[in-house]
C-alpha positions in Angstrom: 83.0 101.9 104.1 85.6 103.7 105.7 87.5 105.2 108.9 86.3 107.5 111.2 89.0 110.1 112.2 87.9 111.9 114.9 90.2 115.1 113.9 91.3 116.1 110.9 88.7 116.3 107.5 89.1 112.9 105.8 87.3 109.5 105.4 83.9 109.8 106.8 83.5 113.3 108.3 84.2 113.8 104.7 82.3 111.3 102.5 79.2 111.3 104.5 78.5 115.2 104.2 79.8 115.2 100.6 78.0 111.7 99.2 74.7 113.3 100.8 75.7 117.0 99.0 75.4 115.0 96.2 71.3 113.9 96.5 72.4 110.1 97.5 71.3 108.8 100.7 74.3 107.6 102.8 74.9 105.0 105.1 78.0 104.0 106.5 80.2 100.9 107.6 82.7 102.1 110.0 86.6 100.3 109.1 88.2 101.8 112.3 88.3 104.3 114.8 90.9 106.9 115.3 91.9 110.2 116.9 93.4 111.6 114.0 94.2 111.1 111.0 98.2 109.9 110.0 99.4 112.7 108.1 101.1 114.6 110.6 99.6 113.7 113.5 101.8 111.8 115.7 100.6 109.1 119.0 97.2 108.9 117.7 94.7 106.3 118.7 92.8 103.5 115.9 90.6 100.8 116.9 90.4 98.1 114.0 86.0 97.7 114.2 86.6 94.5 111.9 84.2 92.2 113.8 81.1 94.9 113.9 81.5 95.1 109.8 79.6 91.5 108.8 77.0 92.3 111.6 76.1 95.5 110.5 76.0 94.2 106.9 73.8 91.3 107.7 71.4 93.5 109.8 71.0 95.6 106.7 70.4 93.1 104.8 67.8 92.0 107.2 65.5 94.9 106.8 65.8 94.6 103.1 68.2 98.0 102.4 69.2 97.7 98.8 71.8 99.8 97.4 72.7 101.1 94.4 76.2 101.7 95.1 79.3 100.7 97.7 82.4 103.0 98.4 85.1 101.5 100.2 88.3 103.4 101.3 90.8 102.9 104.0 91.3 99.7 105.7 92.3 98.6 109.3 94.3 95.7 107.7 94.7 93.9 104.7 93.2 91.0 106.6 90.0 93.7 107.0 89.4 93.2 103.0 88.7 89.5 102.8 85.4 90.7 105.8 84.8 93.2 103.2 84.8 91.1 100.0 81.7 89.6 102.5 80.1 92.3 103.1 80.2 93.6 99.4 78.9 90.2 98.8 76.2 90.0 100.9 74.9 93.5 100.4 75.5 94.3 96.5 72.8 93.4 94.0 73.4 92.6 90.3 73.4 96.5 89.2 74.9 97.6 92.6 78.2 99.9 91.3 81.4 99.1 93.5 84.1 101.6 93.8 87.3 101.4 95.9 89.6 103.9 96.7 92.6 102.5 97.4 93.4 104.2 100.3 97.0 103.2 101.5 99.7 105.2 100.0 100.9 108.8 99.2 104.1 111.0 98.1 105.8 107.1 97.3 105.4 105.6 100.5 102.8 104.0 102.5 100.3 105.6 105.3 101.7 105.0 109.0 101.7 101.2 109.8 101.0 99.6 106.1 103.1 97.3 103.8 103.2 95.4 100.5 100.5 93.2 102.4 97.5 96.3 102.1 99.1 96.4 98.0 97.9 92.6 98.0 94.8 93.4 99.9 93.9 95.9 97.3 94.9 94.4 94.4 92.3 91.8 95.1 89.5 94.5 96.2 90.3 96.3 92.9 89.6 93.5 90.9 85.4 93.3 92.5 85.0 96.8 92.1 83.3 98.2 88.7 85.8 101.6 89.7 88.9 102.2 91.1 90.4 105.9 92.2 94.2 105.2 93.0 96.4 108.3 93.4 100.0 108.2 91.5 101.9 106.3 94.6 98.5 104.0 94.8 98.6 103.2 90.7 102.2 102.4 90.8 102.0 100.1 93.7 98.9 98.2 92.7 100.2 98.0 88.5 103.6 97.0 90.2 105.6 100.1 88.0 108.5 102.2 89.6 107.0 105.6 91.5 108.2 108.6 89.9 108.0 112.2 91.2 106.4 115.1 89.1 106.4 115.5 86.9 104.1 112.9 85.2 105.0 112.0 81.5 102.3 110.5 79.0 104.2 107.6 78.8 104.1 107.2 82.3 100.3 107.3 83.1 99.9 104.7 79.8 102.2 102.4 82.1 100.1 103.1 85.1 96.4 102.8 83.2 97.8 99.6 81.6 99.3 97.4 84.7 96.3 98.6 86.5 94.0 96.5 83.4 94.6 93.8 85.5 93.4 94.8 89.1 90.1 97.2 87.6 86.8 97.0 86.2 85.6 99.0 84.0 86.6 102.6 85.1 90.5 103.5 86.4 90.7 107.5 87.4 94.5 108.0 89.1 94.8 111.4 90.9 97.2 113.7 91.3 98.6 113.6 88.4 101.0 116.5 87.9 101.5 116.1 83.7 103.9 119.7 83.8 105.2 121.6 86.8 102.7 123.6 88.6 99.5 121.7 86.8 97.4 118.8 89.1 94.6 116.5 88.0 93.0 113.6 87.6 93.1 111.2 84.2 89.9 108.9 84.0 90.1 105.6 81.7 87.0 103.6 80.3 88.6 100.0 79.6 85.8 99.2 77.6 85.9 101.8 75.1 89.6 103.0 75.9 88.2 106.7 76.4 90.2 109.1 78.5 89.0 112.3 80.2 91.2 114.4 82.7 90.3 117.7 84.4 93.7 119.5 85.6 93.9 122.9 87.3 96.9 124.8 89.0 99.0 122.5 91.8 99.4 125.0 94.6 102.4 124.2 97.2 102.1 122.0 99.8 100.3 119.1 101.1 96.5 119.1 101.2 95.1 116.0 103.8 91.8 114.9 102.4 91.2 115.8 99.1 91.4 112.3 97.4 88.6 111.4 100.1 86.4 114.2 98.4 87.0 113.3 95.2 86.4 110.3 95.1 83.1 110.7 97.3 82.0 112.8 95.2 82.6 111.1 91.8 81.6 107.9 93.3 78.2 109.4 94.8 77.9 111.0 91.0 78.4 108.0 89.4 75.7 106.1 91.3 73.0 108.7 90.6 73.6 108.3 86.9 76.2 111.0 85.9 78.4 110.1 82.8 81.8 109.8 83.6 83.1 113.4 82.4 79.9 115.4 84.1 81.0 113.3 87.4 84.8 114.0 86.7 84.3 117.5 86.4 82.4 118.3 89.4 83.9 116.1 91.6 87.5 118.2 90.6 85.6 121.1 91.2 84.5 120.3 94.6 88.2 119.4 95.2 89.8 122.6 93.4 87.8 125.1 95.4 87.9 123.4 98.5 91.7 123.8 97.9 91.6 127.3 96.8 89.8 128.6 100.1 92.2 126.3 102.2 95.3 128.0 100.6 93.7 131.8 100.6 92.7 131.3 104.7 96.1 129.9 105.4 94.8 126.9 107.4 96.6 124.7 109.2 97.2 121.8 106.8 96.6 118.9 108.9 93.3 120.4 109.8 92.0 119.1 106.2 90.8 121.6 103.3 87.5 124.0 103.8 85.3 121.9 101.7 82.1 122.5 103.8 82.5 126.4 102.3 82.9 124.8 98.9 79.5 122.6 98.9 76.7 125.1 97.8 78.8 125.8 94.7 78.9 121.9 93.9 75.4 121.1 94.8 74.8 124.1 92.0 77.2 122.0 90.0 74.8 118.8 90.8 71.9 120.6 90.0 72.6 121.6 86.8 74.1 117.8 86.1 70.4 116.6 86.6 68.3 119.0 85.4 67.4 121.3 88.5 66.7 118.4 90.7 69.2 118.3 94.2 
């Protein structure tokens, strides 16, 4: 569950290639409509599809579609997540895997036209799901901490992983985390056990639109065909790395979003090898 941004790689024209890349069948339960997305984009277009959400939920439900897993990112409005706390509700099973990705926030400050209202909204969302995928803005909003710049001390991510306890389930992975200068990545947490893993690779300059939707696609989609939590972590930041690397080497323009299609057959390889041959 996500939006649909009609130009400019990010939400859907993103997860649905990238969840299906990963051997998972995807559906999809459209949050809003827009032209663009908000990065840099200016007079775009949205259209908030909150009423079609329960019907196309209860329709599913209907023909009997079970699923084995439930992705939700960006969100018309933070009224939008009580609907979706329905639709969750009426489409999850008992071993049905919820992730969210908070998607509201970047670079300490909000996405065009959200507030301390979509932080709520979250905080609540975060609290169903059995993983969360926050970026470093994200994390500090949600645990309620100060946002610092890069780059990232130790001390700092503990202070994110533990005001986040609160609003997670069992799984907390915070991205772009920048732990020295010129070094980006992503620091996983298993409450249960209190296990970290983190997969970091060179920060390149700039900003990169839609590589936190990939991510967590991908880890999510991993996740729900039965990857452990490091296998899913490190393909996943694979996927995102060289989709970043070809974007950077082309020169393409930013807003555009990264080349990630050019980056799949080396990830489904990745996949492949996860589960022993099999796509």
């Amino acid at each position: 569950m996500h939006d649909i941004s009609g130009f400019g790689k990010c939400s859907l024209t993103v997860a649905l290639p990238v969840v299906s890349a990963t051997g998972v069948e995807c559906a999809c339960i459209p949050t809003a409509l827009l032209s663009t997305h908000t990065g840099e984009f200016t007079g775009w277009t949205r259209r908030d599809l909150t009423d079609q959400m329960l019907p196309i939920a209860r329709h599913w439900a209907d023909c009997g579609i079970e699923f084995d897993g439930i992705y939700s990112g960006y969100l018309a409005s933070p009224e939008q997540e009580l609907v979706l706390e329905e639709v969750i509700g009426t489409l999850a099973g008992p071993d049905t895997l919820v992730i969210c990705d908070p998607a509201m926030a970047d670079n300490g400050v909000y996405y065009s036209g959200f507030d301390d209202g979509m932080t709520e909204a979250f905080r609540r969302l975060c609290a169903r799901a059995d993983v969360i995928t926050p970026n470093v803005t994200e994390a500090a909003l949600l645990s309620g901490a100060e946002f610092r710049p890069a780059p990232h001390s130790r001390g700092y991510i503990d202070r994110l992983f533990d005001g986040l306890e609160r609003h997670a389930g069992r799984f907390i992975a915070i991205t772009g985390v920048h732990p020295a200068e010129g070094v980006i990545g992503t620091v996983v947490r298993d409450r249960q056990t209190g296990e970290e893993r983190s997969a970091m690779s060179a920060a390149l300059p700039g900003m990169f639109y839609g590589t936190g939707d990939i991510f967590a696609s991908a880890f999510s989609a991993l996740l729900v065909r039965g990857a452990s939590v490091g296998d899913a972590l490190d393909a996943a930041a694979g996927l995102v790395r060289e989709s970043i690397e070809r974007c950077y080497e082309r020169g393409a323009p930013r807003p555009y979003g990264v080349d990630f299609e050019g980056a799949l057959p080396d990830y489904v390889r990745r996949v492949q090898e996860i589960f022993g041959g099999k796509a």
